[in-house]
C-alpha positions as CSV (number, residue, x, y, z in Angstrom):
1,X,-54.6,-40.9,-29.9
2,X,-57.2,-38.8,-28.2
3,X,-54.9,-35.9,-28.9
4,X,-54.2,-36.2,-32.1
5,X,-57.9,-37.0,-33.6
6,X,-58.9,-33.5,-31.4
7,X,-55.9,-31.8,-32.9
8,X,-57.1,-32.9,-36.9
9,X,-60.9,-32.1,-36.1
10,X,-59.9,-28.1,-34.8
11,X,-57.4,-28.1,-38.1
12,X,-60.5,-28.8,-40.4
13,X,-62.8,-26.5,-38.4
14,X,-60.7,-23.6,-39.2
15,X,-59.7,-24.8,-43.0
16,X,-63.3,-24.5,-43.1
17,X,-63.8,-21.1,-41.9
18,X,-60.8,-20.1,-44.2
19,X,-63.0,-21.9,-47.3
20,X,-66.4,-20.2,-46.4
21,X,-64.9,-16.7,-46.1
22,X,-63.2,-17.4,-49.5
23,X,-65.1,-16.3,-52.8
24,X,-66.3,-19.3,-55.1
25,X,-66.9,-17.4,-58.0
26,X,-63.5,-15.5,-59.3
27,X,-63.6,-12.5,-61.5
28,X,-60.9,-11.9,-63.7
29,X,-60.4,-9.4,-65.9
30,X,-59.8,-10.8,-69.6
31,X,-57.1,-12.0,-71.4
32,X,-57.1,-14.9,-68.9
33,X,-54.8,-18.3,-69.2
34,X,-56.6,-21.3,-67.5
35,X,-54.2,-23.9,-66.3
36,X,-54.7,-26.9,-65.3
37,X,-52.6,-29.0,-62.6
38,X,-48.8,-28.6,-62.1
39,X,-48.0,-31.7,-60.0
40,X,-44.7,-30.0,-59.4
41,X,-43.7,-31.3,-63.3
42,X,-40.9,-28.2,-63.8
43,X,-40.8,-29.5,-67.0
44,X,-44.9,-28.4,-67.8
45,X,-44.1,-25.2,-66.0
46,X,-41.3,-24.4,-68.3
47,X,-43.4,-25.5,-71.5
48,X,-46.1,-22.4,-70.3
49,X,-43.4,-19.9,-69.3
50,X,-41.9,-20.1,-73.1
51,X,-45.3,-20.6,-74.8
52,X,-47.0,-18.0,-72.2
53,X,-45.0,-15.9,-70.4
54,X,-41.6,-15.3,-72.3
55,X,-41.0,-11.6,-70.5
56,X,-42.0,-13.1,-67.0
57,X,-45.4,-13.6,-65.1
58,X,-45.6,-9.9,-64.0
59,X,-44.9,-8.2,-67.7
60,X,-47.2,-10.5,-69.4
61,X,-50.4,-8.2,-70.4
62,X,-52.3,-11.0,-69.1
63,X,-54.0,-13.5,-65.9
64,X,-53.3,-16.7,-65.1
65,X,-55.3,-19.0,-63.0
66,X,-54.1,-22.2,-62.1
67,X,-56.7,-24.9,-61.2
68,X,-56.0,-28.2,-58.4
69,X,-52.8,-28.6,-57.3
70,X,-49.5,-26.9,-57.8
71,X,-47.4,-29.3,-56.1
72,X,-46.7,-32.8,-54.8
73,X,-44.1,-34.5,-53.3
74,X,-41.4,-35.1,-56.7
75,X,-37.8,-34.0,-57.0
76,X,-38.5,-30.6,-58.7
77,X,-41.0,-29.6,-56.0
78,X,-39.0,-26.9,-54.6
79,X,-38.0,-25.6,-57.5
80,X,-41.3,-25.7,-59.4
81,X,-42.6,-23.6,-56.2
82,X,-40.2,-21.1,-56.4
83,X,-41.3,-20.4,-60.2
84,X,-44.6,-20.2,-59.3
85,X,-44.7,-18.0,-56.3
């Protein structure tokens, strides 16, 4: 047990030196799309890429940021990942 509680405190010891090296304020250059959470729902995802980004994500004249999380543990996880990244 000993092991295992050492092993999760020197994971979040260097999550947090990942977080305080990372920016907290984010400057995009406008137009920029503001997202909210995916949840892996393909279906959402699919909803923005025909409202959005009909020529795909890297011909669109424009940002995207995505806020929380992206994915979760649903059947169209890996899929909804893949469309993503």
């Amino acid at each position: 047990m000993a092991t295992v509680a050492s092993a999760l405190i020197n994971l979040c010891q260097q999550v947090r030196d990942i977080f305080l090296q990372e920016p907290r304020l984010l400057r995009l250059q406008p137009p920029v799309y503001v997202l909210g959470d995916v949840h892996g729902n393909f279906r959402d995802l699919v909803s923005f890429e025909k409202a959005l980004w009909r020529l795909g994500i890297p011909l669109t004249p424009a940002n995207f940021l995505f806020l929380g999380n992206k994915t979760n543990l649903t059947k169209s996880l890996k899929i909804t990942t893949q469309l993503l990244f």
